[in-house]
N, CA and C atoms as a LAMMPS dump frame, in Angstrom:
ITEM: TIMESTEP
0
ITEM: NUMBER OF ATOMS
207
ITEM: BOX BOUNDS ff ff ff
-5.0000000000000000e+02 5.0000000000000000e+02
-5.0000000000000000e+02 5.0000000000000000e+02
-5.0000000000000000e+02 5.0000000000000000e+02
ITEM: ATOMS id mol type element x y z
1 1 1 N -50.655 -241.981 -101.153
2 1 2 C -50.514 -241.089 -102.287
3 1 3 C -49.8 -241.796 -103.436
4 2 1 N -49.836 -243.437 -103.588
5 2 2 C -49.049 -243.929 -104.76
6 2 3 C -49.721 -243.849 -105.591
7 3 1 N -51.086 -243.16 -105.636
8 3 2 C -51.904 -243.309 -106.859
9 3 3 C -51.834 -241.811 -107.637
10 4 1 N -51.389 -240.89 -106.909
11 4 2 C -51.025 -239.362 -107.039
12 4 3 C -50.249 -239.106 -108.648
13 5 1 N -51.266 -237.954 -109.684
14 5 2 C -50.588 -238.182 -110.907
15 5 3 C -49.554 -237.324 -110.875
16 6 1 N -48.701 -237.049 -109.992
17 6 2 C -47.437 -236.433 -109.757
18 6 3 C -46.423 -236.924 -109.69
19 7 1 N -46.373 -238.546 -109.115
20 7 2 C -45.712 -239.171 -108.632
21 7 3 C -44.66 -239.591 -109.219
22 8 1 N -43.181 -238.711 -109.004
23 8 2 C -42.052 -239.476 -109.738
24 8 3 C -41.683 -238.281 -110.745
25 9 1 N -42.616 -237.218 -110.749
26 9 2 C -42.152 -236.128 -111.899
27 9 3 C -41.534 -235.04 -111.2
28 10 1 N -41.437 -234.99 -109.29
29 10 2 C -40.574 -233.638 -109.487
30 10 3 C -39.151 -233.876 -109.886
31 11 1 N -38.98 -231.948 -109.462
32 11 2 C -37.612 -232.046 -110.573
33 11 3 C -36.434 -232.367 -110.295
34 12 1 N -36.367 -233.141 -109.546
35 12 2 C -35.441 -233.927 -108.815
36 12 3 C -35.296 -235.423 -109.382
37 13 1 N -36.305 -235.649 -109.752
38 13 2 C -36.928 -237.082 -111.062
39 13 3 C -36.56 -237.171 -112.013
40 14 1 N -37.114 -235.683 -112.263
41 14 2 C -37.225 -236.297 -113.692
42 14 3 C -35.691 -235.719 -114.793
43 15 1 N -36.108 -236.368 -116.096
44 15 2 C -34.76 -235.857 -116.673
45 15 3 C -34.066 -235.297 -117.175
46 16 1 N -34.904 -233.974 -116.815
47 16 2 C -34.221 -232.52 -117.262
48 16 3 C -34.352 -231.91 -115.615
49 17 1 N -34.156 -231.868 -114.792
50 17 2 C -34.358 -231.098 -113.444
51 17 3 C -34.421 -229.428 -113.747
52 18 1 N -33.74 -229.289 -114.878
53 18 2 C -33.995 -227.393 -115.195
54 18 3 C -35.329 -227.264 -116.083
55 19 1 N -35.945 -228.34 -116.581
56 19 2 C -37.293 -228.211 -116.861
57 19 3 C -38.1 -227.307 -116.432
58 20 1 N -39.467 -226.649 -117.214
59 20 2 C -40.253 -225.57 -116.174
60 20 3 C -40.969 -226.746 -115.134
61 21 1 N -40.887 -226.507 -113.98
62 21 2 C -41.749 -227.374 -113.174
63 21 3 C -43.068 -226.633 -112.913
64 22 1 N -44.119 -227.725 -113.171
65 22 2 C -45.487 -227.465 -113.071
66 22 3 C -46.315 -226.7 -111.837
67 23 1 N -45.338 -227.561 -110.696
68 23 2 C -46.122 -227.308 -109.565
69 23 3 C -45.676 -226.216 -108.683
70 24 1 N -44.251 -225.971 -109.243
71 24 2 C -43.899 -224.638 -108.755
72 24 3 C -43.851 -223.453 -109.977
73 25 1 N -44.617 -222.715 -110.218
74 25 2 C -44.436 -221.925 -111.532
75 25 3 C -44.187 -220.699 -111.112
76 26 1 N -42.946 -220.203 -111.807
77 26 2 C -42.572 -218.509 -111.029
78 26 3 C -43.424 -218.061 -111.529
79 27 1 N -42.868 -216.479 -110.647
80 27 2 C -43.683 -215.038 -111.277
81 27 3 C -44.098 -214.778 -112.606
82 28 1 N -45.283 -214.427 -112.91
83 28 2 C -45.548 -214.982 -114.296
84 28 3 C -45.793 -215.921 -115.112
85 29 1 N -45.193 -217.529 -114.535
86 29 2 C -46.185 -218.23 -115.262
87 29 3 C -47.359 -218.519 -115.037
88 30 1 N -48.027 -219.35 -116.088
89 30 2 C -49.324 -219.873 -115.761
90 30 3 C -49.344 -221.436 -115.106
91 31 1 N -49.8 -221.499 -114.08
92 31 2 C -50.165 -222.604 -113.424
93 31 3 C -50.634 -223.669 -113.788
94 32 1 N -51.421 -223.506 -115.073
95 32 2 C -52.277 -224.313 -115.617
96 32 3 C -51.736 -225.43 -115.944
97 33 1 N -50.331 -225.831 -116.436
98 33 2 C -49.603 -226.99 -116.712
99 33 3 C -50.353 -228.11 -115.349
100 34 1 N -49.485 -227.4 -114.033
101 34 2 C -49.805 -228.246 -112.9
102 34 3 C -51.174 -228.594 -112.749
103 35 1 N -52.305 -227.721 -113.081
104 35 2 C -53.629 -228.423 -112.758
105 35 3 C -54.395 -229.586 -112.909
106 36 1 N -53.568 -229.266 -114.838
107 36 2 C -54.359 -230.445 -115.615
108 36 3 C -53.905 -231.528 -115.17
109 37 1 N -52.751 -231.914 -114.309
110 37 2 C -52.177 -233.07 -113.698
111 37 3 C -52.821 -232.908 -112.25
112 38 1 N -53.373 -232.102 -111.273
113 38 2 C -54.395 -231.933 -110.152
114 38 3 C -55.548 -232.014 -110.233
115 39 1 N -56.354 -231.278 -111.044
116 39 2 C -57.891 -231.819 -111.372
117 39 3 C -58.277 -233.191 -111.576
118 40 1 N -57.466 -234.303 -112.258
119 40 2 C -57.746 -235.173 -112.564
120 40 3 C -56.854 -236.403 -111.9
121 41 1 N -56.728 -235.93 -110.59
122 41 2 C -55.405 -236.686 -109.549
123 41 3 C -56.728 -237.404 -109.044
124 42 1 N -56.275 -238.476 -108.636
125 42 2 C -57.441 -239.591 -107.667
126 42 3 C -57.503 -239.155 -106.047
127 43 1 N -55.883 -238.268 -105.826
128 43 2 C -55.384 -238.237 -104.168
129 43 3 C -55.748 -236.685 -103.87
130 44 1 N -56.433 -235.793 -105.195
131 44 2 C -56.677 -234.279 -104.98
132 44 3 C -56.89 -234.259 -103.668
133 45 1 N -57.694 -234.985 -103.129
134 45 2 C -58.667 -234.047 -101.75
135 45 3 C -57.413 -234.049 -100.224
136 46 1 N -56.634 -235.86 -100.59
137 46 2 C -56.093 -235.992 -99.72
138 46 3 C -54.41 -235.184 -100.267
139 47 1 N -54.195 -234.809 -101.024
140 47 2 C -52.779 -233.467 -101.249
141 47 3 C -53.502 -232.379 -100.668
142 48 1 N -54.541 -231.736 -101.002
143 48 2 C -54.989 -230.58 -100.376
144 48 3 C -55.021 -230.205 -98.956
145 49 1 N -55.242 -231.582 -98.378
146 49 2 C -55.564 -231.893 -96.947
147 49 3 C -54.351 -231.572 -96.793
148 50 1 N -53.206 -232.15 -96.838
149 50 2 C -52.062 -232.021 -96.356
150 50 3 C -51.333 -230.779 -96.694
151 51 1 N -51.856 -230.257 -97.894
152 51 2 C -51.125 -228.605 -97.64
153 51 3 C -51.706 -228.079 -96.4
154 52 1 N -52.804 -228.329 -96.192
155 52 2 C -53.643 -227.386 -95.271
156 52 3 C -52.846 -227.704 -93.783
157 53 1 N -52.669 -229.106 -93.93
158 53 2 C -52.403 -229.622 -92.283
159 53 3 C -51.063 -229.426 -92.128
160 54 1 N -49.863 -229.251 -93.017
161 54 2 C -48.532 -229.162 -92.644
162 54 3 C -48.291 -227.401 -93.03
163 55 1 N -49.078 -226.483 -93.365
164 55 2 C -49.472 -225.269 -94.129
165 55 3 C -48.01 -224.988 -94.896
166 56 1 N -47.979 -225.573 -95.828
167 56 2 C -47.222 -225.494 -96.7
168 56 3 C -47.167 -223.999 -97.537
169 57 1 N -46.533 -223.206 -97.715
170 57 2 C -46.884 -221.813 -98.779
171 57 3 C -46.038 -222.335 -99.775
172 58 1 N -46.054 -223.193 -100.506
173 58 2 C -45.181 -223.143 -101.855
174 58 3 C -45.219 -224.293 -102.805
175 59 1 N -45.728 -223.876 -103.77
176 59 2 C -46.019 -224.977 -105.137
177 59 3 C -47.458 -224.821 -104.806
178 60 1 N -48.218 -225.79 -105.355
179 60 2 C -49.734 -226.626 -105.795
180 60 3 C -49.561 -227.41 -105.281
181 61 1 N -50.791 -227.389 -104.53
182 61 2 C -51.567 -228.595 -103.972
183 61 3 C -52.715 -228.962 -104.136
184 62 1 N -53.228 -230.136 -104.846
185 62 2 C -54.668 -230.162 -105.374
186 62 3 C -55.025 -229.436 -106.041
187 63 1 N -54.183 -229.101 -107.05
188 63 2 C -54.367 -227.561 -107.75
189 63 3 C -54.949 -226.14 -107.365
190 64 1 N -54.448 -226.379 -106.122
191 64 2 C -54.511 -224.637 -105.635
192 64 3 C -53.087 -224.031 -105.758
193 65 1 N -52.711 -223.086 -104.967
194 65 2 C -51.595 -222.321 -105.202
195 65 3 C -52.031 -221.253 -104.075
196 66 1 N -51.189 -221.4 -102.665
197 66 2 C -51.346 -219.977 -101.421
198 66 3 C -51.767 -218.735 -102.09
199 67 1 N -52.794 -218.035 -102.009
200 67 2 C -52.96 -217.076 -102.267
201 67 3 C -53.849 -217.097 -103.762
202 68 1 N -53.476 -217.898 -104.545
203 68 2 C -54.249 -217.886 -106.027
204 68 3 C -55.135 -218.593 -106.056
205 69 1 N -56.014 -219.036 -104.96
206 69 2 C -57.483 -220.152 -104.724
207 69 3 C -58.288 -219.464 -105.884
């Protein structure tokens, strides 16, 4: 996943950590920030895979979101 266009931006990274984060967006936001960085990821199929296989419920993966497919 070093090719992953995520890599290095959560908010633990980067340099506002109270930033809105993309991949976790509360109640009400729009998701869409995180996608445009998932649709066009090289590792989409293999992040997706791994939500599925560790069943993760929280944030985007491959630009899905539990429940908001």
């Amino acid at each position: 996943m070093r090719e992953a266009n995520c890599l290095g931006k959560a908010p633990n990274l980067r340099d506002d950590p109270d930033a809105k984060d993309p991949w976790f967006p509360r109640k009400g936001e729009s998701p869409n920030g995180g996608k445009v960085f998932c649709f066009t990821c090289p590792v989409r199929p293999e992040c997706k895979d791994y939500r599925k296989r560790t069943g993760s419920d929280y944030g985007m993966w491959g630009g899905e979101i539990k429940g908001r497919e």
